[in-house]
N, C-alpha and C positions, 0 to 999 in steps of 0.2 A: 606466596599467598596460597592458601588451600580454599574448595571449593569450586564452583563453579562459577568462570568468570563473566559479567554481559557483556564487556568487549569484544568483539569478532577481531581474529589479526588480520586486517584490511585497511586498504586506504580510499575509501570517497573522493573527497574533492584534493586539487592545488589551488589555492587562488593566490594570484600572484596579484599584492597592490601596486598599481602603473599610476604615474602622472597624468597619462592623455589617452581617456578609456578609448575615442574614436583612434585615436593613432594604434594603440593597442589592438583592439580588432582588427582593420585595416592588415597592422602586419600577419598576424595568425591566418585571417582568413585568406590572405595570398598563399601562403603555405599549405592551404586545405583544409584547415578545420572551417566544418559548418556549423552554425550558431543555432539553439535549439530556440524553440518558438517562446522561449521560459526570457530570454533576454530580453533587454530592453535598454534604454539610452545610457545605462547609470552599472551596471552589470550584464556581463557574456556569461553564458554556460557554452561549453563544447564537451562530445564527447573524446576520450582522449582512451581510446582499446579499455574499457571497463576502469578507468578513473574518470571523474569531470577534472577539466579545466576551467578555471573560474578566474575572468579581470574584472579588478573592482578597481575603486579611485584609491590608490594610499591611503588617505588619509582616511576615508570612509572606515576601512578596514583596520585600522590603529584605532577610531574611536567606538565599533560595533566590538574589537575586543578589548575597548578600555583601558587602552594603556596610552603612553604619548608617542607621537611620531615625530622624535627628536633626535632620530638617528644614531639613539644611543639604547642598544637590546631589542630590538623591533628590525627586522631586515626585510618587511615590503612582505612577506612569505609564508603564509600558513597554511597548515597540508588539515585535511577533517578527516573526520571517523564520524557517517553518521547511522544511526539507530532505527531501530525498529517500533520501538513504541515512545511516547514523550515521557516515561518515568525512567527510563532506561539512561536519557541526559545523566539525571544524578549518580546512578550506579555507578555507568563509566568515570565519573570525576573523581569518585570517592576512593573507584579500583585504583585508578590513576596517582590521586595522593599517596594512598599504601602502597605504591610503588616505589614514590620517589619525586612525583612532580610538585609543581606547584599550582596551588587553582590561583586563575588569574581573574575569571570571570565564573562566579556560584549558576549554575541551572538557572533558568529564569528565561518567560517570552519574550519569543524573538519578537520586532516590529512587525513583520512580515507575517505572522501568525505560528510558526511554528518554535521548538524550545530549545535552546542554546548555553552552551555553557564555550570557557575555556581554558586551556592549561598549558603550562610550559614543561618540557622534558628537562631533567639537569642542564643540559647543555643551553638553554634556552631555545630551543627552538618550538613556535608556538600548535597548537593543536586547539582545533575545534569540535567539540561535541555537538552532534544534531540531529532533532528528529524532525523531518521535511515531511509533512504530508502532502505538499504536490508535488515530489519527486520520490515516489515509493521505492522500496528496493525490492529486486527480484528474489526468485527462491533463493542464487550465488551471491545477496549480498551486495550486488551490482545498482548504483543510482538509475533509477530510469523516467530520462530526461523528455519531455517534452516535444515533438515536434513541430507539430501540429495543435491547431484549436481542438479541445475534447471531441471525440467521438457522439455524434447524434444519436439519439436512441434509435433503435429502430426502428422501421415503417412499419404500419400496417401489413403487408405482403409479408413482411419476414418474421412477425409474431407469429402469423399466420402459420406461415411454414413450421414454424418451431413447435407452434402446436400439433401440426397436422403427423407429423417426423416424428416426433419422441415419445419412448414407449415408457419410459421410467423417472419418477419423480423424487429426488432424495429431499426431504423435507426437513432440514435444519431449524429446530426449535420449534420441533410439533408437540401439541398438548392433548392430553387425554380428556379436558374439559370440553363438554360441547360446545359452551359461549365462547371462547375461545377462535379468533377468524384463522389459525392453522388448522384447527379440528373442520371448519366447513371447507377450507380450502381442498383438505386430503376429501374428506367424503366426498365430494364433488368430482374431483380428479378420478377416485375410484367408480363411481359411477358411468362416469363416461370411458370408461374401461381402459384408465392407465395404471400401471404398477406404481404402488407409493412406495417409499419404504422410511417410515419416519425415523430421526434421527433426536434423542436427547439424552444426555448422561445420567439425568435424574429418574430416565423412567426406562433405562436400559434393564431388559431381560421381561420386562411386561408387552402386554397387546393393547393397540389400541385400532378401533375397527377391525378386529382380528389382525391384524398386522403385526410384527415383532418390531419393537422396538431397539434400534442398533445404539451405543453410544457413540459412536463419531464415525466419519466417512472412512475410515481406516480399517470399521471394521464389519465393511458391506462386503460382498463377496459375489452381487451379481452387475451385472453393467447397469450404466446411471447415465442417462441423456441430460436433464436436468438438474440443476442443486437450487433446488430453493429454500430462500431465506426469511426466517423469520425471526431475526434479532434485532436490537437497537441498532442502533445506523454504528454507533461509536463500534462496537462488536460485529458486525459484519468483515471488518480485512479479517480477522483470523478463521472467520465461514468458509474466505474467496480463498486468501491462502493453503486451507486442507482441502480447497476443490483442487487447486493447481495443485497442490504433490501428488494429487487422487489421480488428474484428470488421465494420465496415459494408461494407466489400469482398468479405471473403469470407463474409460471410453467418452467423458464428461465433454461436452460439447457447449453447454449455455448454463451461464448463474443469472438466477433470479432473482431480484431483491424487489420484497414487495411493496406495497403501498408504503409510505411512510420510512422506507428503507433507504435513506441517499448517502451514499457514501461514494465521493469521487477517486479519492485515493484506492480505496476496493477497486472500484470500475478501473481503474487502469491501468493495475496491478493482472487483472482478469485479462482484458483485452492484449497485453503485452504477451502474455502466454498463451495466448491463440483461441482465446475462450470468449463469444459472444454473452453479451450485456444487454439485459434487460433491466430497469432499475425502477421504484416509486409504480410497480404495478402489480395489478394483484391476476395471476392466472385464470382462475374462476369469471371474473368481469371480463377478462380478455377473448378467451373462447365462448364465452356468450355472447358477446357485440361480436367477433369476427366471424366463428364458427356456426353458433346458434345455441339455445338454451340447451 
């Protein structure tokens, strides 16, 4: 196959289909795997050194990949490969067939919300394609599992601080139009005399507020306390993700996502790599009710 392929050579999940998912647990979790907070009565996640471990019911998992569990080509057993974005499903099956497989199950939503496809290698052994958006994957690729209930936004006290602390503000999907709520958000910010540095592809090598317009955080060159965002919720993880490849260069401490910005997968993806969350707020309102006008 020539070109460039969207499979990563990796393996996500094992999910092993059991009989008796509490007896299934029971034995694992004597062994020391700990059960991430994503389980529930019907399905375990554990983490397993950079794979999950997944016990589901047999049968469950013979009819989620549609085939019969009649113990004849089905062995209880399928290892995943999952994705980065949910068109990416299809790519992989399609890579997959031009290899050699067979699709056993086309791309198509999962129950759960996210998109699943799946395939058999010659030998029959099964594989699952998947894109989870409430188990994001890391910069390596790695699933990252849930432990804990979502992180609470932050207090008042600590917005506080982030305002009071930070000197520079990288502004992902600033606009040169004044009606435009990035345009008041930067003039405001600069006002109260923080460094912007606005960030958009289409208006890269122009000024706006006298300011140079950078095309992406790759190609900032002085330190950045904040990354604020202003894109559609769907388009912010790939905001959060060039924060985090940024963040040990330029010193990135906190992503913003403003008013109207919720993206929970983003947020967890951020948090995982050490970067506080602020989400559905807008900075300008913020430091005026905490700070002052």
């Amino acid at each position: 196959m020539e070109g460039l392929l969207t499979m990563e050579p990796r393996l996500s999940f094992v999910t092993l289909g059991v009989a008796d998912i509490a007896r299934a647990r029971a034995f694992y979790e004597r062994l020391g795997f700990k059960p991430s907070s994503a389980s529930t009565e019907d399905v375990a996640f554990y983490d397993a050194g950079g794979v999950v471990l997944a016990l589901w019911g047999r049968e469950a998992l013979a009819e989620d990949a549609g085939i019969p569990d009649n113990g004849v080509g089905f062995s209880g057993i399928a290892v995943a490969h999952n994705v980065r974005a949910e068109e990416d499903v299809a790519r992989v099956l399609a890579e997959a067939e031009a290899a050699g497989a067979t699709i056993v199950k086309p791309s198509q939503k999962a129950f759960w919300g996210g998109q699943i496809g799946y395939f058999s290698d010659p030998d029959g052994h099964l594989w699952e394609i998947a894109y989870n958006p409430f188990m994001p994957l890391d910069a390596a690729g790695r699933v990252t599992l849930p432990y804990a209930a979502p992180a609470a936004e932050p207090a008042d006290a600590e917005i506080a601080r982030i305002l009071k602390t930070s000197r520079t503000f990288a502004v992902i999907g600033a606009s040169d139009n004044p009606g435009r709520p990035s345009y008041g958000v930067m003039s405001f910010l600069k006002a109260k005399g923080y460094k912007i540095v606005p960030v958009n592809p289409t208006l890269e090598g122009r000024k706006v507020l006298g300011l140079a317009v950078r095309k992406d955080l790759a190609a900032i060159r002085q330190p950045v306390d904040v990354v604020d965002i202003f894109r559609r919720p769907d388009a912010a993880l790939d905001a959060v993700r060039a924060a985090i490849r940024e963040k040990d260069r330029l010193g990135i401490r906190t992503v913003w996502m403003q008013i109207g910005v919720v993206n929970e997968a983003a947020a967890a993806e951020a948090r995982a790599a050490g970067l506080t969350v602020v989400m559905d707020r807008c900075p300008k309102i913020e430091h005026a009710r905490l700070i002052g006008a």
